[in-house]
C-alpha positions in Angstrom: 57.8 -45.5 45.1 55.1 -43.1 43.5 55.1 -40.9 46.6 58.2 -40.8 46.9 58.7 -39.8 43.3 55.3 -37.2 42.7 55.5 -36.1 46.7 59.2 -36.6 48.1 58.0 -38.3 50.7 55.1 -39.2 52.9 55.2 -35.3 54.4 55.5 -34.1 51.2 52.1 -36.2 50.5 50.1 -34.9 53.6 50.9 -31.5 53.0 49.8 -31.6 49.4 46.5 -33.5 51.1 46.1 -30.1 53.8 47.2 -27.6 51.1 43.9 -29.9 48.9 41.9 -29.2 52.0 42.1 -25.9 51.9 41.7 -25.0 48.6 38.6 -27.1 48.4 37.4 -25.0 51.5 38.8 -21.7 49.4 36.9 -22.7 46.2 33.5 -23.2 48.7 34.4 -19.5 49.8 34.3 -17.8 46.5 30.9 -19.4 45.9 29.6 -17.4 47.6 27.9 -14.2 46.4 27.8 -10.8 47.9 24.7 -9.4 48.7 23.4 -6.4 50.5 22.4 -8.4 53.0 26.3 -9.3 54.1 25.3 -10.8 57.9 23.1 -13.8 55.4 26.5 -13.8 53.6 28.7 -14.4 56.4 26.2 -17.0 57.7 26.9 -18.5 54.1 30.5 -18.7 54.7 30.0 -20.3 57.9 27.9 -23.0 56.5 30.0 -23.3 53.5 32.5 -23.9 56.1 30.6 -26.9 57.5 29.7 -28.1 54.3 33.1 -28.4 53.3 34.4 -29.9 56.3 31.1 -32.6 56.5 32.0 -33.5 52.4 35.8 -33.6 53.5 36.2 -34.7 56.5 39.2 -36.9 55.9 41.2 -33.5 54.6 39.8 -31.6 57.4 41.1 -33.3 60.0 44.9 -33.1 58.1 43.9 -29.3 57.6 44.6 -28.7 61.3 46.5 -31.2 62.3 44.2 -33.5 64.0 46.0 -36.2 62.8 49.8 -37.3 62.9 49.7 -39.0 59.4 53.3 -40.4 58.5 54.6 -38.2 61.7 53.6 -35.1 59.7 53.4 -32.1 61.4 51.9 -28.5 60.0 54.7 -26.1 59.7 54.4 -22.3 60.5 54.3 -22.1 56.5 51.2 -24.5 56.6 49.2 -22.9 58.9 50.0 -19.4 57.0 48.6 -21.3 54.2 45.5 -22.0 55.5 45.0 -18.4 56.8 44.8 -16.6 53.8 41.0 -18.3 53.5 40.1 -16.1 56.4 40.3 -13.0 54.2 36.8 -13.6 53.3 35.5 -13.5 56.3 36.9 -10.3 57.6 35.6 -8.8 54.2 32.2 -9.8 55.2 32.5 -8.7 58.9 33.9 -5.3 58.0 31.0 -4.8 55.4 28.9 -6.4 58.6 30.6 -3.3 60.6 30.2 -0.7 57.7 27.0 -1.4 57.2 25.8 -0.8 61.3 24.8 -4.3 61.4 27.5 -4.9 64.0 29.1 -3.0 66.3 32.4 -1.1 65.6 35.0 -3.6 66.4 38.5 -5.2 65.6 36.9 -7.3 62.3 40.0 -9.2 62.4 39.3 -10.2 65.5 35.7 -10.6 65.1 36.1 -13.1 62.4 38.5 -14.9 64.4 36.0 -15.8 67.2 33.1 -16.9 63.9 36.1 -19.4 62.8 36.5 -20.4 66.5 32.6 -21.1 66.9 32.3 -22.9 63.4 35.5 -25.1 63.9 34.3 -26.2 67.5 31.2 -26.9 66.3 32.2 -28.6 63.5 34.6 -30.7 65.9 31.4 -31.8 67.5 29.5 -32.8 65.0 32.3 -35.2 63.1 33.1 -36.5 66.2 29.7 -37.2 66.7 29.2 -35.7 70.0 26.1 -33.5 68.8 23.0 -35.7 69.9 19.5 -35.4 70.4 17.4 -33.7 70.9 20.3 -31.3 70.4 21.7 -32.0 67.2 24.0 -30.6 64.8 22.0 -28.7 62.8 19.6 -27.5 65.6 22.9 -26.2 67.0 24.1 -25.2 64.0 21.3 -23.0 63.1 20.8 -21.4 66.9 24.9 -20.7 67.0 24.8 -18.8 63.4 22.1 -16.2 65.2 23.8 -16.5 68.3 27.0 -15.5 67.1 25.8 -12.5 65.2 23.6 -11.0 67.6 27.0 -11.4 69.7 28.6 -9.2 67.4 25.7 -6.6 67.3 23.0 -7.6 64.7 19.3 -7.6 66.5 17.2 -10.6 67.3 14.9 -10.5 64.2 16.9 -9.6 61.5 19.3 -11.7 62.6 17.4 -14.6 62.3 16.3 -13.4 59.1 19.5 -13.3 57.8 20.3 -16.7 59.0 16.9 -18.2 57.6 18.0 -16.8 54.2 21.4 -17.8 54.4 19.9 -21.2 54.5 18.2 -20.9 51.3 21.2 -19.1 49.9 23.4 -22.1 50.9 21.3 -24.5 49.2 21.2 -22.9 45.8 24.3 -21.3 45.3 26.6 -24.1 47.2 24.5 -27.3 47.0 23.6 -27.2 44.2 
């Protein structure tokens, strides 16, 4: 009777639990800092974006309806919901673009294909398809460099940035 009474019903409780997911993953997002160095803070995002979903795991999968709980199904409104935390990312890929770190590009686009890489990778690992000697943070680590060089950042400061992204992460998120 308390769902019913707090929630409406069990949709109304699921959505709450995505819209919970998402704020969680929004609340990781502002976290983080802006640097001059904004290819180490998109490299941030995307492992705040991991650490949330690892930590959360049970709202993640809701978040994109990876589960049919109570015959739930994300609305158009839900999903818009859940967009708005991309606005981060585009920030930090423009200032990426601005700052002739990465090429000139749609940033829109570009932060759609990071969100595409973390998410898939992020799949992996909770389904624990990640495995040795190939794990989830060996792949984690080589698709954050990966992915910017992608968008135009060289080798070597790439990897910079993504080595002090790590240390970043652990400090300003982990902490």
């Amino acid at each position: 009777m308390a769902v019913y009474t707090h929630f409406g019903s069990m949709s109304g409780l699921v959505r709450e639990i995505v819209y919970e997911g998402f704020s969680r993953l929004q609340n990781n997002f502002s976290m983080v800092k802006e640097t001059d160095d904004p290819v180490a803070d998109l490299c941030v995002h995307g492992r705040a974006y991991r650490g949330n979903a690892l930590a959360n795991s049970y709202l993640y999968s809701a978040m994109f309806g990876g589960e049919a709980l109570a015959g739930f199904e994300l609305t158009e409104e839900d999903r818009q919901h859940g967009r708005y935390v991309l606005a981060s990312i585009v920030n930090c890929v423009n200032r990426c673009v601005d700052t002739g770190r990465f090429r000139q590009a749609d940033v829109g686009m570009v932060a759609h294909h990071m969100w595409f890489a973390m998410h898939g990778l992020v799949n992996l690992e909770l389904g624990r398809y990640l495995i040795e000697p190939w794990g989830a943070k060996e792949c984690f680590e080589t698709q954050l460099v990966t992915l910017v060089v992608g968008a135009g950042d060289d080798l070597e400061t790439a990897t910079e940035s993504v080595a002090v992204s790590g240390e970043r992460y652990a400090v300003e998120l982990e902490a």
